[in-house]
NUPABA-53265 format. One line per field, with one value per residue: x, z, y of N, C-alpha, C, O, CB in turn. Coordinates in nm, 3 decimals, decimal comma, m for minus. Glycine has a CB too. Layout:
REM NUPABA-53265
n_px c(X; ...)
n_pz c(Z; ...)
n_py c(Y; ...)
ca_px c(X; ...)
ca_pz c(Z; ...)
ca_py c(Y; ...)
c_px c(X; ...)
c_pz c(Z; ...)
c_py c(Y; ...)
o_px c(X; ...)
o_pz c(Z; ...)
o_py c(Y; ...)
cb_px c(X; ...)
cb_pz c(Z; ...)
cb_py c(Y; ...)
REM end
This chain:
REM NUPABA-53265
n_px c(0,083; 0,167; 0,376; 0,180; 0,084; 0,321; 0,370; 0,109; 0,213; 0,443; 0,291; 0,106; 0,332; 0,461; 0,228; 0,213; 0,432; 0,357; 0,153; m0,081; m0,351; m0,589; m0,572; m0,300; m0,388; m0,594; m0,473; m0,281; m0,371; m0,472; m0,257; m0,206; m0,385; m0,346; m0,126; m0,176; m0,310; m0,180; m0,010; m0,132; m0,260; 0,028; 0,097; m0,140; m0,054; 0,168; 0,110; m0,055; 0,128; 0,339; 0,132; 0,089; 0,345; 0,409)
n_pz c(0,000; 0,042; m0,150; m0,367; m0,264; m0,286; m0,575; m0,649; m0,513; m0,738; m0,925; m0,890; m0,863; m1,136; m1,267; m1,116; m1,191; m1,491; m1,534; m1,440; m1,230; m1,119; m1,165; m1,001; m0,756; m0,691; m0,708; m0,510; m0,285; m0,294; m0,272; m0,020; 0,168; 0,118; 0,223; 0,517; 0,548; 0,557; 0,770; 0,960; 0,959; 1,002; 1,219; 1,392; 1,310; 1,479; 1,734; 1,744; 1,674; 1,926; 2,147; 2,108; 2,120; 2,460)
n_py c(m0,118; 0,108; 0,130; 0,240; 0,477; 0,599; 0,592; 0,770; 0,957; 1,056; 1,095; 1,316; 1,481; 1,487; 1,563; 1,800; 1,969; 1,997; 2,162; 2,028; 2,136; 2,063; 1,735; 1,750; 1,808; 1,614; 1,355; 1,415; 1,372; 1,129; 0,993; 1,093; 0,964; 0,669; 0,649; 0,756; 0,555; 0,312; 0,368; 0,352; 0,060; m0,075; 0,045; m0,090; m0,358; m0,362; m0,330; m0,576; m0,778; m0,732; m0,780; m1,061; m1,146; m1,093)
ca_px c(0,000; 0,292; 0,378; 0,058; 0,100; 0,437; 0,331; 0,005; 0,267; 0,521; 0,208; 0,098; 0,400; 0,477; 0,088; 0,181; 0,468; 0,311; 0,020; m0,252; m0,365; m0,697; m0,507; m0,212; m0,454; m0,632; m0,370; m0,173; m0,508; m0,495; m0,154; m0,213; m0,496; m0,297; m0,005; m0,228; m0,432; m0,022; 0,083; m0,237; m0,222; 0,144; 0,066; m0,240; 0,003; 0,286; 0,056; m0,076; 0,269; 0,365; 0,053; 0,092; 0,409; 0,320)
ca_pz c(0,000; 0,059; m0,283; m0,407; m0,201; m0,348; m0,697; m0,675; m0,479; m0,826; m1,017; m0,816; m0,861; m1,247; m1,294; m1,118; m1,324; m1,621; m1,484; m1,411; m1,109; m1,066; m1,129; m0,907; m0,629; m0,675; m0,697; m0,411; m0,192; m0,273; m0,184; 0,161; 0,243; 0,126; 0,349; 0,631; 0,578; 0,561; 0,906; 1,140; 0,968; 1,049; 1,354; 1,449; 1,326; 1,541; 1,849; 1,769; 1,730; 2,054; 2,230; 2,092; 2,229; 2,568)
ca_py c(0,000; 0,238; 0,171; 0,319; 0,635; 0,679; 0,608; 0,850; 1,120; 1,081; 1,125; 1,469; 1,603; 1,542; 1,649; 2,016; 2,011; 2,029; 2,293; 2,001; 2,141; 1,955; 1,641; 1,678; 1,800; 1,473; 1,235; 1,454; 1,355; 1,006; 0,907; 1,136; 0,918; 0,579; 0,677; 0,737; 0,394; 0,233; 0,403; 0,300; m0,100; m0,063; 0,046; m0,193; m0,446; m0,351; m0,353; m0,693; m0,863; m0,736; m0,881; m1,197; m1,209; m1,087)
c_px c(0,088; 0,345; 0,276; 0,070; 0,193; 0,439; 0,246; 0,121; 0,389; 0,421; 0,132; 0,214; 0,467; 0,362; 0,116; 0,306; 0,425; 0,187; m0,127; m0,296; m0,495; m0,612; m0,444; m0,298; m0,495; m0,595; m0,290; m0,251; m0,485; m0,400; m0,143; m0,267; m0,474; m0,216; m0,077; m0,291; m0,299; m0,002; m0,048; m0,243; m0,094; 0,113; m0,006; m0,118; 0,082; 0,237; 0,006; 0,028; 0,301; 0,265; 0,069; 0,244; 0,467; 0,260)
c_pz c(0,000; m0,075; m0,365; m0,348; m0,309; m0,487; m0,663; m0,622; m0,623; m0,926; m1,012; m0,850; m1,023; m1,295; m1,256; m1,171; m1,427; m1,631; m1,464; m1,274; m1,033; m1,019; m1,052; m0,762; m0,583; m0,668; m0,573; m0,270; m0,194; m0,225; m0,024; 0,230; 0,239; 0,238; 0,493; 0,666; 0,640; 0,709; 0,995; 1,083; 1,012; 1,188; 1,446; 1,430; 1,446; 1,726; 1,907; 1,798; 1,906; 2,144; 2,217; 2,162; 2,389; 2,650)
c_py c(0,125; 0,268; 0,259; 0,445; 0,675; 0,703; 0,766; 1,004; 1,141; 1,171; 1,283; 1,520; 1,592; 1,593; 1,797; 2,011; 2,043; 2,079; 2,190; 1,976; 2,057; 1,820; 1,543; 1,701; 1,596; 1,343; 1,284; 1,372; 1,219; 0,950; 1,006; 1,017; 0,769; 0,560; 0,666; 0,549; 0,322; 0,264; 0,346; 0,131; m0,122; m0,050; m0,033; m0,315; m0,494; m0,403; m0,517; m0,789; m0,809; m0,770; m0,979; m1,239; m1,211; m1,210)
o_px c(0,054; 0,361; 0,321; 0,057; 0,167; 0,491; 0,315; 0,115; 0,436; 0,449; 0,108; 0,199; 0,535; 0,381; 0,073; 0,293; 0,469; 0,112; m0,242; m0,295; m0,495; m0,585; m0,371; m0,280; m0,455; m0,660; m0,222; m0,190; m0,474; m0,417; m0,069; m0,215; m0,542; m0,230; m0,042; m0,302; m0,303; 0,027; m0,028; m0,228; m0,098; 0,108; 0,036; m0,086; 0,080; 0,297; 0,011; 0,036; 0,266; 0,317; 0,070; 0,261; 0,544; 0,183)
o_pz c(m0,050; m0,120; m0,427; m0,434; m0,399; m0,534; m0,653; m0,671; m0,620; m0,986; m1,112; m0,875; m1,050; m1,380; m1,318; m1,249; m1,464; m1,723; m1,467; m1,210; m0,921; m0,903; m1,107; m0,667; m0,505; m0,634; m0,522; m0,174; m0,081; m0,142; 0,068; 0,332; 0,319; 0,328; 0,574; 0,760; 0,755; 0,776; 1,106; 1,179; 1,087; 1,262; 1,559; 1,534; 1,501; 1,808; 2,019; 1,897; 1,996; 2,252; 2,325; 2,237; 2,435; 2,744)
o_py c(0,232; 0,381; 0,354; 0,532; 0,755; 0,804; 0,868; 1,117; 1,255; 1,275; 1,351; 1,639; 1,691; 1,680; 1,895; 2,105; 2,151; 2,047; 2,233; 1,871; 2,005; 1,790; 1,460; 1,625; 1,510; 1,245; 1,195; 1,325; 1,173; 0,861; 0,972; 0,971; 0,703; 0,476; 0,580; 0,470; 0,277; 0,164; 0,298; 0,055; m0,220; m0,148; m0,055; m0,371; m0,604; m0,475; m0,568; m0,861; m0,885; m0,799; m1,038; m1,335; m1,296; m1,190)
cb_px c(m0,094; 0,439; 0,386; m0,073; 0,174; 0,558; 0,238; m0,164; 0,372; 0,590; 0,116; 0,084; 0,516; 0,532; m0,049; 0,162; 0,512; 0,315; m0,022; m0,307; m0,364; m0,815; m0,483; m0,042; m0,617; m0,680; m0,265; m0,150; m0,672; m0,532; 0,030; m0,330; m0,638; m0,256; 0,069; m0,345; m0,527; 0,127; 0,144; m0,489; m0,228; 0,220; 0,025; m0,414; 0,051; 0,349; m0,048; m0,137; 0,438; 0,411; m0,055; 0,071; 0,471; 0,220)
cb_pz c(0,121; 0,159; m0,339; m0,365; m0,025; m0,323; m0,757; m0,572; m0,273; m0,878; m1,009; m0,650; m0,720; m1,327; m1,195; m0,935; m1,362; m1,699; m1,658; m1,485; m1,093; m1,200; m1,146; m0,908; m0,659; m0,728; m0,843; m0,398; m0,248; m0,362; m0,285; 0,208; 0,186; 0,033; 0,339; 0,628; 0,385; 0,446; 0,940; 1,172; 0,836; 0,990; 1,367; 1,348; 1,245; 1,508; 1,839; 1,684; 1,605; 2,087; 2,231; 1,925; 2,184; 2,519)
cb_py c(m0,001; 0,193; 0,068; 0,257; 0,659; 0,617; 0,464; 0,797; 1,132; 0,950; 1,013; 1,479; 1,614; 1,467; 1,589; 2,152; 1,963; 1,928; 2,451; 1,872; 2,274; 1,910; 1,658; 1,747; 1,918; 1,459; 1,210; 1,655; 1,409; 0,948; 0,895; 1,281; 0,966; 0,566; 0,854; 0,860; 0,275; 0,308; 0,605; 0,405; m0,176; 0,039; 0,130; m0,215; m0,438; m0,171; m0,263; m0,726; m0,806; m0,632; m0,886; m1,237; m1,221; m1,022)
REM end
């Protein structure tokens, strides 16, 4: 999933290169909201491994 952020954030930023500001908004938005999804499963993960071995 982190890949996907980082794709969609390459894709935001050769889109406002080349003036497509709708675009890169909308692709800038989607890998925000990938990234976030990546850091709290990361995180839920991280919490579970350490209960389990607890």
């Amino acid at each position: 999933m982190l890949h996907y952020a980082v794709v969609f954030f390459v894709i935001a930023l050769i889109a406002a290169l080349f003036g497509f500001g709708g675009i890169a908004a909308g692709a800038a938005e989607i890998a925000k909201i990938l990234f976030f999804i990546f850091v709290v499963l990361f995180v839920i993960s991280l919490v579970v491994g350490l209960v389990r071995r607890g």
